[in-house]
N, C-alpha and C positions, 0 to 999 in steps of 0.2 A: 341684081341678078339672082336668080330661082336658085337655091341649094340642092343637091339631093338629097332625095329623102335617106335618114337611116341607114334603114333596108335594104335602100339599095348599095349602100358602101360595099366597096369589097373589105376582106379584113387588115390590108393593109393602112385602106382610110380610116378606119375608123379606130388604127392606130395612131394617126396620124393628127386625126381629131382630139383623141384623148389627150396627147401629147400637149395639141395647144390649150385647149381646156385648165387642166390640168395647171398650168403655167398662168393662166386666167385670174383660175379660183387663188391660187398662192398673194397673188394680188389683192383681193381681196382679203383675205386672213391678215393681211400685213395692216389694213386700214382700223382693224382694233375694232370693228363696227360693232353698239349694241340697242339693237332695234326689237321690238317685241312687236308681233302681229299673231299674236296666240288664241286673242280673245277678239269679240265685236265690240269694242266698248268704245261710245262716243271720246271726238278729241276736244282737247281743250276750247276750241272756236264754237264746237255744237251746245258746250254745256256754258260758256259764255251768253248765247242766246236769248239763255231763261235766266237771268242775272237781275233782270225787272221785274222777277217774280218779289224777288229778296223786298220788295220795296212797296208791294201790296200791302203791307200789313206792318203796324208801328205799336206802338204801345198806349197811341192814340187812338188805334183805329173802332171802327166801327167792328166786334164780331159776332154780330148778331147776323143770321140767317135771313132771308126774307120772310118765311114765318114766324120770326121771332125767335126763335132759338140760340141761344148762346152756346157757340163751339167752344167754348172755355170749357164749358161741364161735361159732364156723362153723358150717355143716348145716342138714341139715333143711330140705334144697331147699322143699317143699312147703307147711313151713308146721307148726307146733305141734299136735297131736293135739286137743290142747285148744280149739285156734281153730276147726281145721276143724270140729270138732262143731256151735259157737259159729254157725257163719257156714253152716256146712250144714242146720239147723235154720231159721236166717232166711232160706234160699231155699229151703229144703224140697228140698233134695239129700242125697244121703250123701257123706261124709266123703271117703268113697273117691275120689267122681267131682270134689274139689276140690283146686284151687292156690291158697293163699294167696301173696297179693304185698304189693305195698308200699303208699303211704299212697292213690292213684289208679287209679281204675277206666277211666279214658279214659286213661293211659298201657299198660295193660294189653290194651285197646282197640287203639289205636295198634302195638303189639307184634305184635296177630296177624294184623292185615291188612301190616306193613311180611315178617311171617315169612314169608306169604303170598306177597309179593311178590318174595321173592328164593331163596326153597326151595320153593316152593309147598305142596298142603296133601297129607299122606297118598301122598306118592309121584307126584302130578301136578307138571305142568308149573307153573315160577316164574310168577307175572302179568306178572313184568317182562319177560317173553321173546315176551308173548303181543302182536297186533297192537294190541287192544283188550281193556279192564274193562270193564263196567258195572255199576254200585251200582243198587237200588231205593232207592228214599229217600220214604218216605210224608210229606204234605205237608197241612199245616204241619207241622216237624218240630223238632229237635234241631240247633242249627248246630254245635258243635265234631263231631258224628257227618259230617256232611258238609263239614266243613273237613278230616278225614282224605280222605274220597276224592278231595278237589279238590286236598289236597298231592300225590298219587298218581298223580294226571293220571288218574283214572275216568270215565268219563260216568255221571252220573247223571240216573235218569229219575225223574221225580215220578209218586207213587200217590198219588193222594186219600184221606184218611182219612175217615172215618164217626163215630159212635156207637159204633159195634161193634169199630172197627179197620182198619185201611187195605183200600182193596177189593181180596176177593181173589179173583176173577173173574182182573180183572186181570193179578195177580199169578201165579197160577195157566197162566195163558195165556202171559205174557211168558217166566217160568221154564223153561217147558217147550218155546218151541219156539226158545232161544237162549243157547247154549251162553256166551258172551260175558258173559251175566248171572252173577256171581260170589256177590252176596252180597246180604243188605239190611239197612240200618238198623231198628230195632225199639226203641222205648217200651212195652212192652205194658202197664203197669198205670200209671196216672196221667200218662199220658203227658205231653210236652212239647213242646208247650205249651198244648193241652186239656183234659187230666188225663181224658182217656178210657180205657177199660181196656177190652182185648182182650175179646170176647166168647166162650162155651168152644165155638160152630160157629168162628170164625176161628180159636182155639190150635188146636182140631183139624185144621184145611183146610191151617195153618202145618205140624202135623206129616207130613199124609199129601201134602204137595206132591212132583210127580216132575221133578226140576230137569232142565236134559239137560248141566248138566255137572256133571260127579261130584262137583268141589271147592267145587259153591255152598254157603255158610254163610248160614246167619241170626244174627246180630250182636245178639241179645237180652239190652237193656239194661234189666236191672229195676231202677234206681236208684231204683223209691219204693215198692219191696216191699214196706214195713211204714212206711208215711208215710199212714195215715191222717188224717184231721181228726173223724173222729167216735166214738164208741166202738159203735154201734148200727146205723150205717150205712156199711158198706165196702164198696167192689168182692174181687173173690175172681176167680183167676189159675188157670186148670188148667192140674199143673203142665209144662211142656214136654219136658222130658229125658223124662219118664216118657211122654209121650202117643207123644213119636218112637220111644221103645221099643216101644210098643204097636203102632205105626204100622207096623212094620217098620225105621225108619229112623234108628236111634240114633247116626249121627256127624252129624246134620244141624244142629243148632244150636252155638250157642259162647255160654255165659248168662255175661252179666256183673253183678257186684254188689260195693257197697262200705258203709263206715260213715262217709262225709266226712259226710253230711244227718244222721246219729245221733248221733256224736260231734264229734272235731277236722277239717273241711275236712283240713286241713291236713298232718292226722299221724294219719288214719283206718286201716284194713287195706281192700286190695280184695281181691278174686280174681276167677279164673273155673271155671265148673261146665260138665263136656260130659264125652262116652262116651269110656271108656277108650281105645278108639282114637285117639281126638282125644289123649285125654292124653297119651300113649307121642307124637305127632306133635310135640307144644310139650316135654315133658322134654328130646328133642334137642340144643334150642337151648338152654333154658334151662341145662342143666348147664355150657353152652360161657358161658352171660352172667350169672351168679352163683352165688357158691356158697348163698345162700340170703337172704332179705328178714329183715326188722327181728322178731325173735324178741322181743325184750323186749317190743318194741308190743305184737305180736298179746298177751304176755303179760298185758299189764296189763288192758287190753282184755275177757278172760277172766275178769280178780278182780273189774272193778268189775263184768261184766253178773251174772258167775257161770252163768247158763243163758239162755235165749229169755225166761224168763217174764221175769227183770231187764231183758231190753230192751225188752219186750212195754211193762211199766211205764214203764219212760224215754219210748219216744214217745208215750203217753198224755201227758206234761207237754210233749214238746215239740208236741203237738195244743193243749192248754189255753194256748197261747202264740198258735199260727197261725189257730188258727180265729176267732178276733174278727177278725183282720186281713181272711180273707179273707169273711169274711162282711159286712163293713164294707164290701169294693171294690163288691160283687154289688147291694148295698143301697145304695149310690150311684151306681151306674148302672140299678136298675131308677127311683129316683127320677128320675134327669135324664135317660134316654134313653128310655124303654122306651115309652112314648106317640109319641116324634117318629116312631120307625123310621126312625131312622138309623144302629144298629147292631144286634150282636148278640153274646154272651161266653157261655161257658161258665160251670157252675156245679160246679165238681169236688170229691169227697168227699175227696181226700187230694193230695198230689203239692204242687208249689210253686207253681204257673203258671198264670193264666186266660189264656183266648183271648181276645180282643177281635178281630171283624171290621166296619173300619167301610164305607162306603160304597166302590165301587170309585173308583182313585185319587184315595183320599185321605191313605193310611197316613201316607206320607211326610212332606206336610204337618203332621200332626197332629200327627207326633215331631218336626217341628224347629219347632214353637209351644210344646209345652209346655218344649225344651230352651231358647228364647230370653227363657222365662217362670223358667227355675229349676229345670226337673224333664228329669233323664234319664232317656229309656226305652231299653230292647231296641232299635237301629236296624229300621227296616222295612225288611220283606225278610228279616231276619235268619233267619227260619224256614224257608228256602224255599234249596236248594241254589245256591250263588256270589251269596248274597244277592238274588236279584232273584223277587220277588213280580210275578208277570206280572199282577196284576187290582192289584196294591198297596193292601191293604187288609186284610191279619193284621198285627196287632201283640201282643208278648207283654206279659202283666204280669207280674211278679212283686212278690208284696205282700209277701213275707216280711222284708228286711232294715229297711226304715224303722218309725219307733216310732210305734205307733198313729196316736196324732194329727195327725202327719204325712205319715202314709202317707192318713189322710183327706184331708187340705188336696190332696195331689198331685192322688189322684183327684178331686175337685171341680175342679182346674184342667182335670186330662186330659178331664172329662164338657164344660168349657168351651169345649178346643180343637176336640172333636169337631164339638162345633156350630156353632161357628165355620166350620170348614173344609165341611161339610157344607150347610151354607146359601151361602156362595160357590158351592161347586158347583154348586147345584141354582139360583145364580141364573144363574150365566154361562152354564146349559143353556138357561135360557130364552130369553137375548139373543142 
């Protein structure tokens, strides 16, 4: 039977509600529960997966490169022929236009905006020198991408995302008549923390933007490039390097990508893909800050995928892992919310992350209910550049690390808090 919504309670129901609520939640607090859902971080069974990597490589093995090379030694600033191909394939770059790095993509990240800042980009002036930064930062977004520009001292201005991709009207407008705007964060495909994926009018609007400073970059994080949930139903990314070529504008992006969500967090290979120009700009430095990243990784890396189609395979199993989880969160708040209208979440084909937006301020509340109950979430605000959600009311999920059953009980506390907090609200509106 249909609920009514909320709103429409009179204030006695929604005394009446809180009442049992209330008596719910106590329920809960008594089961001692301690569940962490704070971060995106693969669970045990997904990092299980790559467990035959471990076993590529012996004390016997062969680690010579196919040119020859031994990944024992020094060189090979860029990265092993064989990677590049590997990792060039799974962002649909060539070889050429790639640098393989070390086990993190957001240190890599962190590299070209700190280069930025004190060599500046391509023969422009250092950031450090300049009066003012500013970051675009589409919103809800990515928080360690905006704890870089907030280490930096950047101002950051929030762009509303969409459906389709952060609006770029906007963007469009801002870029071009302020010279000050340097750069902007980007999720384009399963984004974080909606799991929306850029639509190919906005990759296109992205490539043919006319910035008015020379040195603006777009900071284009594909961390879920091939992080599907379904085999039949996927978003599709046109690809950017190639369309700014087209576009006329081929130093205008810097695309980032890694295997921490594929394989080991931990002891993944990242890189970055952009136009030879750019690249000649980063060898600079880099020849001055290493002689070269983890060769044997990237090696091993190589034996267990062997080509794309072997990782194509791999995250199909780590799909057959994630998609009950997050199909189970979606299916527990259309049951308990979806008639009050007291929120609203994304339903995303791949990526780690649902959105959850509940009533305006309420987020806050509802994260330090369920954390007093036994469940940490993503802090609210967290999405939203120096933490503060001006409406307070995205909160992120990620359903991926807790084991099924548990990751149900959370959300049925979380579907709890909400209406908890949301029926307070709507009663103290009244009085």
């Amino acid at each position: 039977m249909q609920r009514k919504p909320y709103a429409e309670m009179t204030a006695q129901e929604l005394q009446e509600e809180i009442r049992t609520l209330k008596e719910a939640y106590k329920k809960y607090q008594a089961m001692e529960l301690s569940l962490n859902m704070s971060r995106g971080k693969p669970c045990i069974e997904q990092l299980d997966l790559s467990m035959g990597m471990m076993d590529m490589l012996s004390s016997q093995a062969d680690l010579n490169c196919a040119d020859g090379t031994d990944c024992r030694n020094y060189g090979v600033l860029e990265g092993i022929e064989e990677a590049k191909q590997l990792i060039g394939d799974m962002m649909e770059n060539h070889p050429d236009n790639i640098i393989i790095y070390g086990n993190s993509s957001l240190n890599v990240m962190y590299d070209t905006v700190s280069r930025a800042e004190t060599h500046g980009i391509m023969g422009n002036a250092p950031w450090c020198s300049l009066k003012k930064v500013k970051f675009l930062c589409p919103v809800p977004g990515y928080d360690r991408h905006f704890a870089i520009s907030e280490y930096f001292g950047h101002e950051m201005i929030p762009v509303p995302m969409t459906e389709n991709g952060p609006d770029m009207d906007m963007i469009e407008d801002l870029v071009a008549s302020d010279a000050a705007i340097k750069g902007i964060w980007c999720v384009p495909k399963y984004s974080n923390p909606q799991g929306y994926s850029y639509s190919d009018d906005t990759v296109r609007r992205f490539a043919r933007l006319k910035p008015a400073a020379p040195d603006f970059r777009i900071f284009w994080d594909n961390a879920y490039g091939v992080h599907h949930l379904y085999d039949n139903d996927q978003d599709y990314l046109i690809e950017i390097l190639a369309e700014c070529k087209r576009a006329g504008n081929p130093d205008l992006v810097y695309k980032f990508s890694s295997t921490s969500k594929i394989t080991f967090p931990g002891s993944g290979i990242a890189s970055i893909a952009t136009s030879l120009n750019n690249l000649e700009d980063i060898r600079r430095q880099l020849r001055i800050q290493t002689i070269g990243h983890d060769k044997v990784n990237q090696l091993r890396h190589v034996r267990f995928f062997k080509d794309i189609h072997g990782m194509v395979e791999h995250m199909r199993r780590h799909a057959d892992i994630l998609r009950p989880k997050f199909e189970a969160v979606t299916s527990i708040f259309e049951e308990e919310l979806s008639d009050l209208r007291i929120g609203s979440w994304t339903r995303p084909k791949g990526g780690y992350f649902i959105s959850f937006d509940a009533m305006e301020g309420c987020a806050k509340d509802i994260v330090d209910r369920a954390k007093k109950a036994g469940v940490v979430l993503t802090g609210a605000g967290a999405t939203w550049p120096h933490g503060q959600d001006p409406e307070d009311k995205n909160i992120r999920i990620a359903p991926t690390y807790p084991p099924l059953e548990d990751l149900k009980l959370a959300t049925r506390l979380f579907t709890l808090c909400v209406r908890l907090s949301s029926a307070q609200k709507l009663l103290g509106e009244r009085a």
